[in-house]
N, C-alpha and C positions, 0 to 999 in steps of 0.2 A: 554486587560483584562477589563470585567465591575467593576466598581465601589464595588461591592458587591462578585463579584468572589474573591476570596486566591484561591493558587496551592492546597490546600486542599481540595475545594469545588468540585472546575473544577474537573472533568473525564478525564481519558487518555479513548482515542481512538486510534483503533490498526484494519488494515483491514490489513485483509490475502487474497493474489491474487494466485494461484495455480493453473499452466497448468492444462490442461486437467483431472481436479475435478469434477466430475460430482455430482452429491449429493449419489448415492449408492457408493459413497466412502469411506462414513462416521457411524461410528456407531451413534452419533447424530440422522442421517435423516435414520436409521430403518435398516440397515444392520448390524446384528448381526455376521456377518462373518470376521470383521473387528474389531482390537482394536483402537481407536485413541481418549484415554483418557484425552490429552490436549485441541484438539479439539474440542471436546464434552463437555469440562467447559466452554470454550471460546464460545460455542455457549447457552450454558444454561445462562453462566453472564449477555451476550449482547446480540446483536441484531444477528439472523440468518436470510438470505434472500432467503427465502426459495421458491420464484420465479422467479427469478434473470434468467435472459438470456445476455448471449454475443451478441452484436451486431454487430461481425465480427467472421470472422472462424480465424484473425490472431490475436496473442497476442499483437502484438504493437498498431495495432488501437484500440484493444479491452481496455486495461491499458491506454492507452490517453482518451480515451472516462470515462472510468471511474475515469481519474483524473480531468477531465474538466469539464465533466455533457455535453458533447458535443456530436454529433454523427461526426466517421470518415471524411463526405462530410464535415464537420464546420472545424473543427480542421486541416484539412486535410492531417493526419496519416493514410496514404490509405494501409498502405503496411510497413512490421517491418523492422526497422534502417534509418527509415525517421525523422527528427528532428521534434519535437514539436515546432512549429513556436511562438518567444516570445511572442506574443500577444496574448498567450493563458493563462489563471491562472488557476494554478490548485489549487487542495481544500488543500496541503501544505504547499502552497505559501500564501492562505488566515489563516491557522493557524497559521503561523510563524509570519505573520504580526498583530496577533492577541494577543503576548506572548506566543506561545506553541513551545515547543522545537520537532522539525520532525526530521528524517532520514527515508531514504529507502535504503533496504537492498534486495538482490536477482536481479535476472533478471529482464530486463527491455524493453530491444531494444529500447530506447532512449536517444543516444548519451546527447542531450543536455540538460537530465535531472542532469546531474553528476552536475555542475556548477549552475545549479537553485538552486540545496535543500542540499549544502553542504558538498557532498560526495566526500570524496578528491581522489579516486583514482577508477578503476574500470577495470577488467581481463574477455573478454569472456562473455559480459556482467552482471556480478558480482560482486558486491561489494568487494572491501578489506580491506576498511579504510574510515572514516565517522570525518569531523571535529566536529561530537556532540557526542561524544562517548561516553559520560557518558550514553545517553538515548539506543543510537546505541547498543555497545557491551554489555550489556547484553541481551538482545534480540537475538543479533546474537549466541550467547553461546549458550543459551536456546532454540532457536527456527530455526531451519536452515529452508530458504526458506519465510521469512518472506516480506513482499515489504514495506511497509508502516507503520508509527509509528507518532502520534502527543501526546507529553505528557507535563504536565505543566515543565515548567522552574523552 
């Protein structure tokens, strides 16, 4: 934490990863044929990325890339349930070490993400139980489907 940051100042950060989401999914992004009222504040509050492309057709490499800032051939998550090789940092590993309290919650297809970022147990790849649970379970109540959380301590 800088010198000047409190948990009060600092912003929680909260990305939402969602299979096969395309943007007409969303009343948000101009589909009126849809309700998705949490969504749609979550994207008015913060940041919507509203030209965002996947850089693979699979989730696994897709979710490592966007945990790393890395492309599949770097990281080399070529294909879903291949392990994130430790010499990778993902951007919760750098807010953790930063004072912010993270969990991920939902699908992953990375085995050896359980053991990096504190999630004590996982079924079918899904979360069941998160050692930060204060931040974890309410999120998970509130929001099913959620992958990623960094909020102050």
């Amino acid at each position: 934490m800088r010198r000047h940051e409190t948990d009060a100042t600092r912003p929680n950060v909260l990305f939402v990863f969602a299979d096969q989401m395309r943007r007409s999914a969303l009343g948000c992004m101009g589909n009126g044929d849809v309700a998705t009222p949490h969504l749609d504040q979550l994207a008015e509050q913060g940041l919507c990325a509203t030209r965002a492309v996947a850089n693979c057709p699979l989730c696994g490499p897709s979710r490592a890339s966007i945990l790393t800032g890395r492309y599949p051939l770097s990281h080399q998550v070529v294909s879903n349930w291949l392990p994130l090789p430790h010499r990778e940092r993902t951007f919760g590993e750098l807010f953790g070490e930063r004072g912010w309290a993270t969990g991920y919650i939902g699908k992953w297809h990375h085995p050896s993400l359980a053991s990096r970022h504190a999630i004590s147990a996982t079924h079918g790849g899904t979360t069941k139980a998160s050692a930060n649970s204060a931040v974890v379970a309410p999120l998970t109540a509130a929001c099913h489907g959620i992958n990623a959380v960094a909020a102050p301590r």
